[in-house]
TIBAPA-813241 format. One line per 3 residues: number of its first residue (from 1); for each residue x, y, z of C-alpha. Coordinates in pm, whole numbers, plus 32768, in hexadecimal, padded with zeros to 4 digits. Example, Ala and Ser with C-alpha at 12.3 -4.5 7.8 and 13.67 -1.06 7.14 Angstrom:
BEGIN
1	84CE/7E3E/830C | 8557/7F96/82CA
END
This chain:
BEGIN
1	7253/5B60/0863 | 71AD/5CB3/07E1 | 719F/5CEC/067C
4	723B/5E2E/05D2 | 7141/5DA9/04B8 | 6FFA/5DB6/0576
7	6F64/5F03/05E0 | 6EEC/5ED7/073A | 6DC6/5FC2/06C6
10	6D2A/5ECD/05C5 | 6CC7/5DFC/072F | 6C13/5EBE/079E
13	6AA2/5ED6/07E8 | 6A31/6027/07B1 | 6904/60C7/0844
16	68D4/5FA0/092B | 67DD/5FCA/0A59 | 67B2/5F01/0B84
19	66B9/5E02/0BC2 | 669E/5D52/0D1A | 675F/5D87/0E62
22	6897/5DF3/0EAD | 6962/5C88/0EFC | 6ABF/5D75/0F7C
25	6B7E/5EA5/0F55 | 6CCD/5F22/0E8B | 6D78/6059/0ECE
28	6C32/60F0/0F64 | 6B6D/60AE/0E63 | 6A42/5F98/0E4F
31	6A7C/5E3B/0D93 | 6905/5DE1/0D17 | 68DB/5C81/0D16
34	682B/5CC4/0B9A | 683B/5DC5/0A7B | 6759/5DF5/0939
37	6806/5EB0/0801 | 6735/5FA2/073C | 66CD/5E91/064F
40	6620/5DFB/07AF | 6716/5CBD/0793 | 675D/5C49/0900
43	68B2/5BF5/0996 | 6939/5B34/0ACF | 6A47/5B99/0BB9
46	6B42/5AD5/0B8F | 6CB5/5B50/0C10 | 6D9A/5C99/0C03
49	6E80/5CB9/0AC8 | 6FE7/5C93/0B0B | 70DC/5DB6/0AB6
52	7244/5DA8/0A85 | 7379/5E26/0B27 | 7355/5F70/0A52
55	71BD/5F8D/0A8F | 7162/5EF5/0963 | 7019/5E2E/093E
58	7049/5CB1/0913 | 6F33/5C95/0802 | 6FA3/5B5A/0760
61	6F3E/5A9A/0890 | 6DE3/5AC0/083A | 6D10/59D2/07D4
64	6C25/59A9/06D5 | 6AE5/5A68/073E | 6BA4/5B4E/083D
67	6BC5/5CB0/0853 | 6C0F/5DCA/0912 | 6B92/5EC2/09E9
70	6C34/5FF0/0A74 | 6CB4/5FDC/0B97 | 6D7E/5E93/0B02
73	6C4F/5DA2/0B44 | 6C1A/5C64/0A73 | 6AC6/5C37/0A27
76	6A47/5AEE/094D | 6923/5AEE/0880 | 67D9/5A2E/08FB
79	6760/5920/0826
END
Protein backbone atom coordinates (compact mmCIF):
# COMPACT_ATOMS: atom_id res chain seq x y z
CA UNK A 1 0.00 0.00 0.00
CA UNK A 2 1.47 3.66 -0.67
CA UNK A 3 1.43 6.03 2.06
CA UNK A 4 -0.32 9.57 1.76
CA UNK A 5 2.10 10.07 4.90
CA UNK A 6 5.45 9.36 3.28
CA UNK A 7 6.86 11.70 0.64
CA UNK A 8 8.23 9.57 -2.04
CA UNK A 9 11.02 12.34 -2.25
CA UNK A 10 12.57 11.71 1.25
CA UNK A 11 13.79 8.07 -0.69
CA UNK A 12 15.56 9.24 -2.63
CA UNK A 13 19.26 9.26 -3.32
CA UNK A 14 20.24 12.46 -4.62
CA UNK A 15 23.25 13.21 -6.67
CA UNK A 16 23.94 9.51 -7.05
CA UNK A 17 26.53 8.41 -9.79
CA UNK A 18 27.17 5.16 -11.25
CA UNK A 19 29.77 2.81 -10.38
CA UNK A 20 30.27 -0.49 -12.35
CA UNK A 21 28.47 -1.89 -15.45
CA UNK A 22 25.34 -1.54 -16.71
CA UNK A 23 23.49 -5.15 -15.50
CA UNK A 24 19.97 -4.01 -17.89
CA UNK A 25 17.93 -1.34 -19.21
CA UNK A 26 14.45 0.60 -18.22
CA UNK A 27 12.66 2.79 -20.46
CA UNK A 28 15.91 3.45 -22.48
CA UNK A 29 17.79 4.36 -19.92
CA UNK A 30 20.88 2.28 -18.23
CA UNK A 31 20.35 0.29 -14.79
CA UNK A 32 24.07 0.39 -13.20
CA UNK A 33 24.63 -2.56 -11.31
CA UNK A 34 26.19 0.11 -8.42
CA UNK A 35 25.80 3.80 -7.35
CA UNK A 36 27.90 6.04 -4.84
CA UNK A 37 25.96 9.17 -3.22
CA UNK A 38 27.87 12.38 -2.79
CA UNK A 39 28.91 11.38 0.69
CA UNK A 40 30.85 8.34 -1.48
CA UNK A 41 28.50 5.66 0.41
CA UNK A 42 28.00 2.71 -2.09
CA UNK A 43 24.69 1.01 -2.97
CA UNK A 44 23.56 -2.35 -4.62
CA UNK A 45 20.92 -2.88 -7.19
CA UNK A 46 18.48 -4.46 -5.84
CA UNK A 47 14.79 -4.31 -7.65
CA UNK A 48 12.36 -1.58 -9.32
CA UNK A 49 9.91 0.23 -6.86
CA UNK A 50 6.38 -0.65 -7.29
CA UNK A 51 3.78 2.13 -8.15
CA UNK A 52 0.17 2.07 -7.73
CA UNK A 53 -2.89 2.11 -9.81
CA UNK A 54 -2.75 6.05 -9.76
CA UNK A 55 1.34 6.20 -10.36
CA UNK A 56 2.18 6.55 -7.00
CA UNK A 57 5.52 5.24 -5.57
CA UNK A 58 5.16 2.22 -3.19
CA UNK A 59 7.83 3.58 -0.69
CA UNK A 60 6.76 1.70 2.34
CA UNK A 61 7.98 -1.48 0.80
CA UNK A 62 11.39 -0.50 1.39
CA UNK A 63 13.54 -1.86 3.55
CA UNK A 64 15.79 -0.73 5.98
CA UNK A 65 18.96 0.51 4.12
CA UNK A 66 17.08 1.01 0.71
CA UNK A 67 16.62 3.87 -1.35
CA UNK A 68 15.85 5.20 -4.49
CA UNK A 69 17.10 6.24 -7.60
CA UNK A 70 15.44 7.96 -10.41
CA UNK A 71 14.30 6.19 -12.80
CA UNK A 72 12.34 4.08 -9.82
CA UNK A 73 15.49 1.85 -9.05
CA UNK A 74 16.04 0.30 -5.59
CA UNK A 75 19.42 0.51 -4.64
CA UNK A 76 20.71 -1.05 -1.03
CA UNK A 77 23.54 0.19 0.76
CA UNK A 78 26.96 -1.90 0.79
CA UNK A 79 28.18 -2.99 4.05
Amino acid sequence: MVSRSLPHEYFFLNGSRSDGPVIGHIDGRPIPARVIDTRGSRYRFVGVARRDRRGRLDVSALRKNEWLVVPDLIYAAVA
